[in-house]
C-alpha positions in Angstrom: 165.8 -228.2 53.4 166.3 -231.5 54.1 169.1 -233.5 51.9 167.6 -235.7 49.3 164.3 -233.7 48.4 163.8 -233.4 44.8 160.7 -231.3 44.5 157.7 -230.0 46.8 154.1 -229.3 45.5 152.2 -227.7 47.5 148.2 -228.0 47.3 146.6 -225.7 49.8 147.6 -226.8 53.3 149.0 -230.6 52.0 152.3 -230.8 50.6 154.3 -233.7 48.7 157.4 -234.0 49.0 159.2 -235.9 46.1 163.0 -237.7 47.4 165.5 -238.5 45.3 166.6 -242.7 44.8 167.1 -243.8 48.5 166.3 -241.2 50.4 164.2 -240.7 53.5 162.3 -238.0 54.5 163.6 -237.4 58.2 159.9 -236.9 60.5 161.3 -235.1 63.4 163.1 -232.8 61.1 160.6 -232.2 59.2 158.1 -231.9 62.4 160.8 -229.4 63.6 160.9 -227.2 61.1 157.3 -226.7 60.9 156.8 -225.8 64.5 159.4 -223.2 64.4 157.5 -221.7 61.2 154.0 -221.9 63.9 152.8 -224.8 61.5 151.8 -228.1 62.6 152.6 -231.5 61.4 148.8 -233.2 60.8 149.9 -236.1 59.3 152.9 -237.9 57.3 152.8 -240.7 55.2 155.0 -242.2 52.9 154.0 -243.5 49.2 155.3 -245.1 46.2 153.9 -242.8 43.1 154.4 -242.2 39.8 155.7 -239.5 37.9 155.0 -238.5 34.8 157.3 -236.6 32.2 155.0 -234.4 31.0 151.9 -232.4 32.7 149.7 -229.8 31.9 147.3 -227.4 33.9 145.0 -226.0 31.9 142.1 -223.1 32.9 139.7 -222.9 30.8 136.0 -221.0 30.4 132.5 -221.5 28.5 129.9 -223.6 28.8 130.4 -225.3 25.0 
């Protein structure tokens, strides 16, 4: 793992990776360690976004 990640979520074949304050999420590396895991990098962008303190997932059933 890269120094500086805070958290990744994973969402079936995207992942986000969250940095910590001034950190930089290194492509090559990154690009690296996919291809020795037979993965390939499709895309990599980079976006301010914010994080809430609190979230919920909820399943639910019924139709009412």
């Amino acid at each position: 793992m890269q120094d500086g990640v805070d958290k990744i979520l994973l969402s079936g074949l995207r992942a986000t990776v969250i940095m910590k304050d001034g950190k930089e999420l290194d492509k090559g590396k990154t690009e690296q360690s996919l291809n020795s895991k037979s993965l390939t990098l499709v895309s990599f962008n980079k976006d301010e976004i914010i994080i809430p303190e609190a979230a919920y997932v909820l399943a639910v059933t019924g139709t009412g």
